[in-house]
C-alpha positions as CSV (number, residue, x, y, z in Angstrom):
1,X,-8.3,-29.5,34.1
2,X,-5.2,-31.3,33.2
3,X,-1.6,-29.7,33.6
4,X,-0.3,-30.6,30.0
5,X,-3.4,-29.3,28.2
6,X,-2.3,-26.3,26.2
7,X,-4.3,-23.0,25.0
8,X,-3.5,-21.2,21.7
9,X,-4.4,-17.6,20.9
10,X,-4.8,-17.6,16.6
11,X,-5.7,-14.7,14.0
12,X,-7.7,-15.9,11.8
13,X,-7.5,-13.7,7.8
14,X,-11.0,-13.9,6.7
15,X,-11.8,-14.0,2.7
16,X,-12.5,-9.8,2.6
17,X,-8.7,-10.0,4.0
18,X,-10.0,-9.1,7.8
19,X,-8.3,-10.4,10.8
20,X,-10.2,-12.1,13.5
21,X,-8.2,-13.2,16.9
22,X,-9.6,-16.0,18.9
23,X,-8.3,-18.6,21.9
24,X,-8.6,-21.9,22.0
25,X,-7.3,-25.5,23.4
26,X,-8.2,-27.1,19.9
27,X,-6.6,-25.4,17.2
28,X,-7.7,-27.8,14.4
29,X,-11.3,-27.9,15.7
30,X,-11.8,-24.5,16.1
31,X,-10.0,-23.3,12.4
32,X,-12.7,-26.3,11.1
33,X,-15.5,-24.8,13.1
34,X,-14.9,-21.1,11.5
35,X,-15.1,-22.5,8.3
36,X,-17.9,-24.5,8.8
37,X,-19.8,-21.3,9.7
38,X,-19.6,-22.5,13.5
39,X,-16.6,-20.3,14.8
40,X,-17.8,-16.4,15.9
41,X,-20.7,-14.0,14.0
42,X,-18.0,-12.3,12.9
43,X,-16.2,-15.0,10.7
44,X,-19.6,-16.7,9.7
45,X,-19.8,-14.4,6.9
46,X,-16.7,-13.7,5.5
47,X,-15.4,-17.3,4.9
48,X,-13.6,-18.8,4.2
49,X,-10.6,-18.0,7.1
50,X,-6.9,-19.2,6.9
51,X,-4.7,-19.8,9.9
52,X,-2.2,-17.4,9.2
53,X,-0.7,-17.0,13.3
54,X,-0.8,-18.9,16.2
55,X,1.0,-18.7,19.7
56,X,0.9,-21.2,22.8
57,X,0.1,-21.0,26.1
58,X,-0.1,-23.4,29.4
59,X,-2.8,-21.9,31.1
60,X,-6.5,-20.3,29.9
61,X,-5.8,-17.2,31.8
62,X,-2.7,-16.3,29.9
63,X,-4.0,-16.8,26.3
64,X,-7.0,-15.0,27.2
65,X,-4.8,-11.8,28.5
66,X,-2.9,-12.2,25.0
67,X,-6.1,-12.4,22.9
68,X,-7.2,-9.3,24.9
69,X,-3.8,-7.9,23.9
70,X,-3.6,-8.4,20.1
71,X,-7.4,-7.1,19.5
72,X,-5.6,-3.9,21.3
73,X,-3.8,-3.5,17.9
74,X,-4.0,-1.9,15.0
75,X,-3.9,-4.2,11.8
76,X,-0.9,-2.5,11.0
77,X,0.8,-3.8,14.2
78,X,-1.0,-6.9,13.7
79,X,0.7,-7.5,10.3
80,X,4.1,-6.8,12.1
81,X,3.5,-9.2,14.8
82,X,2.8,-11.8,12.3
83,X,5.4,-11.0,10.1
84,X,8.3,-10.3,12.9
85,X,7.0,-12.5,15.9
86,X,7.9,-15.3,17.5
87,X,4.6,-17.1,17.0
88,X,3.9,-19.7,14.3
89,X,3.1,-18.2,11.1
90,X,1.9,-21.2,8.8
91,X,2.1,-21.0,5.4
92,X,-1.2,-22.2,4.7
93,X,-3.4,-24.3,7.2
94,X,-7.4,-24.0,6.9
């Protein structure tokens, strides 16, 4: 694996408003393959999905631990994280 490659843990807000929380090391790809009706079962039918957070990490271990994390949350926390952290929040990337 090389050292500079970085891993991003996303949610995902799905067309019936739903989060979905994912990791990847291709954000771009992995937005296009949800939408495509590639990405998980659960995002397959409720497309289309918009990027609305992201965070970065250097290593697969550590985003995995985070994605772990934010599932842990309730959507109410969830909307606070993305509205108060320190992640990216795009305005609108699909």
């Amino acid at each position: 694996m090389r050292s500079e490659e970085t891993f991003y843990i996303y949610i995902v807000e799905c067309s019936d408003h739903s989060f979905y929380t994912g990791w990847t090391n291709n954000l771009e790809k992995r937005i296009a393959a949800h939408n495509a009706g590639k990405g998980a079962k659960y995002t397959k039918y409720r497309l289309p999905v918009t990027l609305i957070y992201f965070e970065t990490y250097p290593n697969k271990q550590d985003a995995m631990r985070r994605e772990y994390a934010i599932k842990q949350l309730t959507r109410q926390q969830k909307l606070k994280l993305i509205t108060d952290g320190s992640g990216f929040r795009p305005e609108k990337i699909h």
